[in-house]
C-alpha positions in Angstrom: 41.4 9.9 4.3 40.9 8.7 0.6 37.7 6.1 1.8 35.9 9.2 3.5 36.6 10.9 0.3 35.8 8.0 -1.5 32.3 7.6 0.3 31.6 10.7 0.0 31.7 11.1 -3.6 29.2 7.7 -3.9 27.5 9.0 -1.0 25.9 11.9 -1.5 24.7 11.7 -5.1 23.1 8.6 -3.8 21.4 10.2 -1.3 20.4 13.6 -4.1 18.7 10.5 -6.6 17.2 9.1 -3.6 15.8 12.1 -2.6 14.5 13.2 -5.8 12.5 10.0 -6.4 10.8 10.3 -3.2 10.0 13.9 -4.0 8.3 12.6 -7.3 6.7 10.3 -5.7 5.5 12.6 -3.1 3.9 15.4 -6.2 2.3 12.2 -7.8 0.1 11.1 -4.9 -0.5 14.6 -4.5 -1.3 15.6 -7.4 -3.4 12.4 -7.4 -5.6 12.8 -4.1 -6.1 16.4 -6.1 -7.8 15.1 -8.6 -9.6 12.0 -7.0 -10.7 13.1 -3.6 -13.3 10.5 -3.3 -10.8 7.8 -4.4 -8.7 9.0 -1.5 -11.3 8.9 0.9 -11.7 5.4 0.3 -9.1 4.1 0.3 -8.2 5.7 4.0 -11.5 4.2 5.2 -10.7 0.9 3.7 -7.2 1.2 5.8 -9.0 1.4 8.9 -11.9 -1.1 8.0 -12.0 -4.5 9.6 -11.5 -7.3 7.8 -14.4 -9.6 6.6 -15.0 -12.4 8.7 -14.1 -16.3 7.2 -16.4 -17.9 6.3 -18.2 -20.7 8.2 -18.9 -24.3 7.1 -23.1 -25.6 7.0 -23.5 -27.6 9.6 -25.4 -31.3 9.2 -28.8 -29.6 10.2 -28.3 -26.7 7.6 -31.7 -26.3 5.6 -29.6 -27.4 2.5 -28.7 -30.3 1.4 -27.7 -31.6 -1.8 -30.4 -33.7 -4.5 -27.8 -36.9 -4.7 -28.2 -37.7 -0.7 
């Protein structure tokens, strides 16, 4: 009976704090996408954007090619 007590007592403010910073978190971005709306909008279409393709490597007929060969 004394360890539920025990937890509970380390428990639940634990879980109040936790809550709390998540809530704070919560108003910030909110208060954020308020104010930059545009800032928001791109960063959800960069979240959905595909990624740049890698770059290739010039091949021996490439149109370039260096002064020292």
């Amino acid at each position: 009976m004394a360890a539920i007590q025990f937890l509970f007592i380390v428990l639940v403010p634990l879980v109040i704090v936790a809550g709390a910073v998540v809530t704070l978190f919560a108003v910030g971005a909110l208060f954020d996408a308020l104010e930059h709306p545009d800032e928001l909008r791109q960063r959800i279409e960069g979240a959905f954007r595909r990624p740049q393709k890698a770059g290739k490597v010039a091949g021996s007929d490439h149109y370039y090619r260096p002064y020292w060969i």
